[in-house]
C-alpha positions in Angstrom: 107.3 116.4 60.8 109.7 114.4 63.3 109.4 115.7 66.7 113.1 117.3 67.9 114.1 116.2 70.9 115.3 119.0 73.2 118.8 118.5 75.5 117.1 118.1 78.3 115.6 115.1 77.5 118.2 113.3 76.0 119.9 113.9 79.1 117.1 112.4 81.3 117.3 109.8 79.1 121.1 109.4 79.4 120.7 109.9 82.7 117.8 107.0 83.3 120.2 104.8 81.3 123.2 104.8 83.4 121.1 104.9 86.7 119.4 101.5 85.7 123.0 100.4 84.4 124.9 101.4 87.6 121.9 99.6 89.7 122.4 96.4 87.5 126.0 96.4 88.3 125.6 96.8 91.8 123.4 94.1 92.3 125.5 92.2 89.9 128.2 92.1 92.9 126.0 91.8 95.9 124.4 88.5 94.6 127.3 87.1 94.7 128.7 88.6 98.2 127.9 91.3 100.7 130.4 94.2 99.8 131.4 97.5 101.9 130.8 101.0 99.9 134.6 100.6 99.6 135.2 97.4 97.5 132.2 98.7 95.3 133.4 101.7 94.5 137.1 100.2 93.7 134.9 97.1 92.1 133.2 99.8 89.7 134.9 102.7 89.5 132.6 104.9 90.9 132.8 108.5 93.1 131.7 108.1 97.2 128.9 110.2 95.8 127.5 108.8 92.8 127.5 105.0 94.4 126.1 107.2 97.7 123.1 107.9 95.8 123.1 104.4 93.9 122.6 102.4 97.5 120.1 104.7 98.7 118.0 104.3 96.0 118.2 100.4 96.4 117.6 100.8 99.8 114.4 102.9 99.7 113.6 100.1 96.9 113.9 97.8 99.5 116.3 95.5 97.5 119.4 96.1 99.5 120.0 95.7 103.2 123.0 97.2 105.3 124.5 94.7 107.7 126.9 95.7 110.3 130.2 93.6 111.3 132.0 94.4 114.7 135.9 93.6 114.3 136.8 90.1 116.2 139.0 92.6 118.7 135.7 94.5 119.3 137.7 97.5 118.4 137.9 100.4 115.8 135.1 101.5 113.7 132.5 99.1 112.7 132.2 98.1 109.5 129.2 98.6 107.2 128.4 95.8 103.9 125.4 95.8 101.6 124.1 92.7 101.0 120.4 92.1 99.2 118.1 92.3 101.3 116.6 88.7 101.6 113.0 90.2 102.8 112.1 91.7 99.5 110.9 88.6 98.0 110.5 85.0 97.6 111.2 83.0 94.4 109.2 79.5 93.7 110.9 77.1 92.0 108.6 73.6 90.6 110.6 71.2 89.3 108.6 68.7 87.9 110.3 65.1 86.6 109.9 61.7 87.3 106.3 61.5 88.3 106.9 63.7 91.3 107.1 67.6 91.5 109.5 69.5 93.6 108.5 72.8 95.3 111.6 75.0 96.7 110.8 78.5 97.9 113.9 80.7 98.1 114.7 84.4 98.8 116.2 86.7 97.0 120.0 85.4 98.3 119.1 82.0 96.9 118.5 80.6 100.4 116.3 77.9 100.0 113.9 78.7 103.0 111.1 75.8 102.6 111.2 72.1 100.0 108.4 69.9 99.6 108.1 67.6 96.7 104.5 66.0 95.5 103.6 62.7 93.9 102.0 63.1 90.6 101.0 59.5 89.2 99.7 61.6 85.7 101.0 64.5 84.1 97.2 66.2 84.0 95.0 69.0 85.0 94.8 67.1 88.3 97.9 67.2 89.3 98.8 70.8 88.4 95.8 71.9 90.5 97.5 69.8 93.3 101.0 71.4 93.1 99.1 74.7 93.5 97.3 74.0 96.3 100.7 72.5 97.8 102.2 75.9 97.3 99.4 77.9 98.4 99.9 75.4 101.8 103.7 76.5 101.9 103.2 80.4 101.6 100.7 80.4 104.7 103.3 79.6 107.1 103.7 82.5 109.3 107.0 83.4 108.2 106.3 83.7 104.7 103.2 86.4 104.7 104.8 89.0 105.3 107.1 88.5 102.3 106.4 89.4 99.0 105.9 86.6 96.3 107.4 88.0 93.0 108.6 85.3 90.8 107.3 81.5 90.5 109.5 80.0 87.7 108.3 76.1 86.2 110.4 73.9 85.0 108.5 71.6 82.5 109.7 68.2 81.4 108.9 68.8 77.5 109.2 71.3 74.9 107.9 75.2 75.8 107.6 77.8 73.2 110.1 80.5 74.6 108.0 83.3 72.6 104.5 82.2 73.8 104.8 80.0 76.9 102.7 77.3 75.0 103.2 74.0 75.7 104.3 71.2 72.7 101.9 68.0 73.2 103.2 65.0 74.0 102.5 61.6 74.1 103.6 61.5 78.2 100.4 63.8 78.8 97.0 64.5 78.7 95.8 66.1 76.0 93.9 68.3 78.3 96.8 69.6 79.5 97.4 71.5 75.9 93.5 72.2 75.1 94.3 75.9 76.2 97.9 76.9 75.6 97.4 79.4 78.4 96.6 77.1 80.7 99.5 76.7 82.9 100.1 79.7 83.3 96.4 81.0 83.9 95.9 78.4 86.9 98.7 79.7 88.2 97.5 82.8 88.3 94.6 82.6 89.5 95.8 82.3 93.0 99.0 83.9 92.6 98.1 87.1 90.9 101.1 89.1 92.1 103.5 87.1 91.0 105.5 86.6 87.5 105.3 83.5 86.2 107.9 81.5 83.7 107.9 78.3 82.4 110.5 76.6 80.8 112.1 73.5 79.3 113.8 71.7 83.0 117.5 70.9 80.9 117.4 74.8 80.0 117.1 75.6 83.7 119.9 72.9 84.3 122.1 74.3 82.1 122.0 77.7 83.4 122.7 75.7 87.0 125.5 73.8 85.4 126.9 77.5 84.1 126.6 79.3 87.1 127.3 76.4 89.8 128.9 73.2 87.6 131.2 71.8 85.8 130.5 74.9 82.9 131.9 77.7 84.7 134.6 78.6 82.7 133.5 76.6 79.2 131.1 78.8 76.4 130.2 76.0 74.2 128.6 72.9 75.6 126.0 70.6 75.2 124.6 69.3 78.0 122.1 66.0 77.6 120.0 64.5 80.1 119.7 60.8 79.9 116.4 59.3 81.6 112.8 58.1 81.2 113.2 60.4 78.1 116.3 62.0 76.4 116.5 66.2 76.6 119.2 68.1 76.7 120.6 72.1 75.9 123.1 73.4 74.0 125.2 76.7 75.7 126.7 78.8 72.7 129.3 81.6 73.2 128.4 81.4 77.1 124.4 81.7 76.4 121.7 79.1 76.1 120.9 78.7 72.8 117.0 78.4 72.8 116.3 78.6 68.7 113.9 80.0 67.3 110.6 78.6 69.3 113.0 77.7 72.3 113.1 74.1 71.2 116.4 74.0 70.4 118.6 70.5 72.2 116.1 67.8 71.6 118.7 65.3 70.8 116.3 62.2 72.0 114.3 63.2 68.4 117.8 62.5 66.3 118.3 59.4 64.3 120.5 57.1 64.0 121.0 53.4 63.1 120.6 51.2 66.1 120.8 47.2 65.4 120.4 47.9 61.4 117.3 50.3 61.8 117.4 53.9 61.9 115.7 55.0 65.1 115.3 58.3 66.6 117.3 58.4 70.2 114.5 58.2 72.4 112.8 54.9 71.1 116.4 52.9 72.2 118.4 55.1 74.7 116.0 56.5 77.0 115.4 54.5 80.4 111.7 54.0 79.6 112.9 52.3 75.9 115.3 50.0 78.1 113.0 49.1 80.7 110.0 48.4 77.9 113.1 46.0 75.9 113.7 44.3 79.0 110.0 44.1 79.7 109.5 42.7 76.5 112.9 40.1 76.7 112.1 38.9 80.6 108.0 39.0 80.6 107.8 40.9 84.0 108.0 44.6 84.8 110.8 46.3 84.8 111.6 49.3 87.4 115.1 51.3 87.4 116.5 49.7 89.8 115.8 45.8 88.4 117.4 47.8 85.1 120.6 48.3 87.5 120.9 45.1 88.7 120.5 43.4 85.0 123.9 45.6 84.2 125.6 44.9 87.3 124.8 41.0 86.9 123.8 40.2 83.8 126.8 40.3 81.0 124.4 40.1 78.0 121.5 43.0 79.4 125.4 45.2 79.9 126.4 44.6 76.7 122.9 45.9 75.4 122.9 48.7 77.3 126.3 49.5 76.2 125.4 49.5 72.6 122.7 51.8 73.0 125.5 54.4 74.9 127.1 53.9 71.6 124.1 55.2 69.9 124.1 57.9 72.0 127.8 58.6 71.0 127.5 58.7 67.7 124.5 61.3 67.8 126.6 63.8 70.0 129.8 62.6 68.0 127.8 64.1 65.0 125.9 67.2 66.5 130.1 68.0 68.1 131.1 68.2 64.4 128.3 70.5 63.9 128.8 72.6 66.8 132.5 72.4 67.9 131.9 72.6 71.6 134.7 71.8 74.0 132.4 69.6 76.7 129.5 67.3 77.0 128.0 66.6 80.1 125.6 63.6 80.9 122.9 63.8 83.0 119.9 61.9 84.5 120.1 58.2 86.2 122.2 56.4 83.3 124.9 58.2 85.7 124.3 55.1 87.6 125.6 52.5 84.6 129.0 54.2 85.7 132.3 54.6 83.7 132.0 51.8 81.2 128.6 53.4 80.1 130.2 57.2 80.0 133.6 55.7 77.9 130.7 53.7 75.5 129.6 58.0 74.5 132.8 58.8 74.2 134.4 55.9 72.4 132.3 56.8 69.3 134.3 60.5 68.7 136.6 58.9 65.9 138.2 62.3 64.6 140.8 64.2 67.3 139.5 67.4 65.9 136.4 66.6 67.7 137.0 65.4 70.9 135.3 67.3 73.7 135.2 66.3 77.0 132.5 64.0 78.2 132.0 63.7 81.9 128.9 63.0 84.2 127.1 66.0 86.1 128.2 66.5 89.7 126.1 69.1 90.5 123.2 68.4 93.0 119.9 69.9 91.5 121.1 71.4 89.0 117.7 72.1 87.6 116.6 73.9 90.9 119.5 75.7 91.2 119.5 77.3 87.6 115.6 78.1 88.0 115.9 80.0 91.1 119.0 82.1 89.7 116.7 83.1 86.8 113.7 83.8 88.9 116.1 85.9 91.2 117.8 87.5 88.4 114.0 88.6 86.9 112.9 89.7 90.1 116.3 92.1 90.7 115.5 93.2 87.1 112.1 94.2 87.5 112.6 96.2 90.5 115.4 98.4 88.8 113.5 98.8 85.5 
């Protein structure tokens, strides 16, 4: 027999439901700015009483603060503002690209409070045991111990199972990095029991920075593709990430398409590592990015190659745009550098007017960092109203 459930309890539950609700919202507006009891209840459309009882209960949470202001004539009442209260915890943030991996730890107003980046010359167990320890180093200063760590949030240069947390192998490191799929997460862990801990793709994290901070405020479908040693990027669909089913989704640099009579997937011809291996191969000496700049700035032949492989890259996006129908691309990662005859090669290969989006370089300053600490902060606010 189904068991009834008596009023009572569907009220507690009704009840429960619009308390965690009216919390979310709350915290929704003081993220963005501290706000008098005033503006929130106007904001909301709350009684004095209910939001009363909806700020003390953040408060004795510890996840709201009460700031004072004194008018600038020193007259008439003070004024009392909520603001989070940037004392209830500290978000970690490794961002890890490049051969180096960047540790930011940030509070819960997205102050960034300490920055430290690490030189890892392999992507192996080594190296994640260092960036631990680095952090560990970090979170003994004075100031931090009495803070709570809640969230430290990865962002991974490579695919990451959204579901599981498991890690795709690749080719740019060790395979002993993927002999336990738990393994990032478990050495993290280990030290920082505490704490929650994500991982996730880095051009997911940047999108999300590029939504909340970039050039993506006010656009719901994008594609945003990340143009370096290799080629990632992340699609934003009706204003959300689309992650797929495994999270894999917006590996453009695995697309094909024919590149001096060969069909080629992206990343063997586009990707900064296949230009500076070509130029390797042409000029018989090593090639770094910045000998790879000069060749474009100087050398009319190495431009014109690099140009045609921006056309590539065009006609991948030209086709995934008449798949999609988004309104803007962004490019990201050091191409950025090649400048607007490079940009105008992606966007001289959208041949129908129907599909024409806007394709412009990222402006925003760590993007990645920025969208990885938001998430980290959001989780955290999330987990303390649940």
């Amino acid at each position: 027999m189904k068991k009834k459930t008596i009023p009572s309890q569907e009220q507690g539950k009704t009840q429960a439901y619009n308390r965690k609700k009216n919390n979310a919202l709350v915290l929704s507006i003081l993220t963005q700015e501290p706000s008098s009891g005033t503006m929130l209840s106007s904001k909301l459309g709350l009684s004095n009483s209910a939001l009363s009882g909806i700020l003390g209960g953040l408060r004795r949470m510890g996840v709201i603060a009460e700031e004072v202001r004194v008018s600038t004539s020193g007259r008439g009442r003070k004024q009392v503002r909520y603001c989070v209260n940037g004392n209830f915890g500290l978000i970690v943030v490794v961002a890890i690209a490049n051969y180096q991996a960047k540790i930011t730890i940030s509070n819960i107003k997205k102050e960034t409070l300490a920055a430290t980046a690490v030189e890892v010359s392999r992507y192996d167990v080594q190296a994640v045991y260092g960036i631990v320890c680095s952090i560990s180093s970090l979170l003994m200063e004075e100031r931090f111990r009495p803070i709570p760590l809640k969230e430290i949030v990865i962002c991974w240069p490579g695919r990451v199972n959204s579901k599981t947390g498991e890690l795709a192998v690749s080719p740019q490191f060790d395979p002993d990095l993927f002999a336990d799929k738990d393994f990032l997460v478990r050495e993290f862990g280990k030290l920082f029991k505490d704490a929650n801990i994500f991982v996730n793709n880095d051009i997911k994290f940047a999108l999300l920075g590029e939504k909340q901070f970039g050039a993506l405020q006010k656009v719901d479908d994008a594609m945003l593709l990340s143009l370096d040693n290799g080629i990632g990027g992340a699609m934003l669909l009706r204003g959300e990430c689309f992650l797929g089913e495994q999270g894999y989704a917006g590996e453009f640099g695995l697309l094909k398409t024919n590149f001096e009579g060969k069909e080629m997937v992206l990343d063997e011809f586009a990707s900064l590592r296949a230009l500076k291996l070509h130029f390797k191969e042409k000029l018989g000496r090593e090639i770094h990015f910045k000998d790879l700049l000069s060749l474009y700035q100087e050398d009319a032949e190495a431009k014109g190659y690099i140009l045609s492989t921006a056309r590539g890259v065009g006609r991948v996006l030209y086709s995934c745009s008449c798949l999609l129908d988004v309104t803007k691309i962004l490019l990201s990662g050091r191409v950025k550098e090649f400048g607007e005859d490079y940009r105008k090669a992606v966007e001289g290969e959208f041949l129908d007017p129907c599909y024409a989006p806007d394709v412009s370089y990222s402006t925003l300053e760590d993007a990645v960092g920025l969208g990885a600490t938001s998430y980290g902060v959001s989780h955290a606010l999330k987990d303390a109203i649940e």
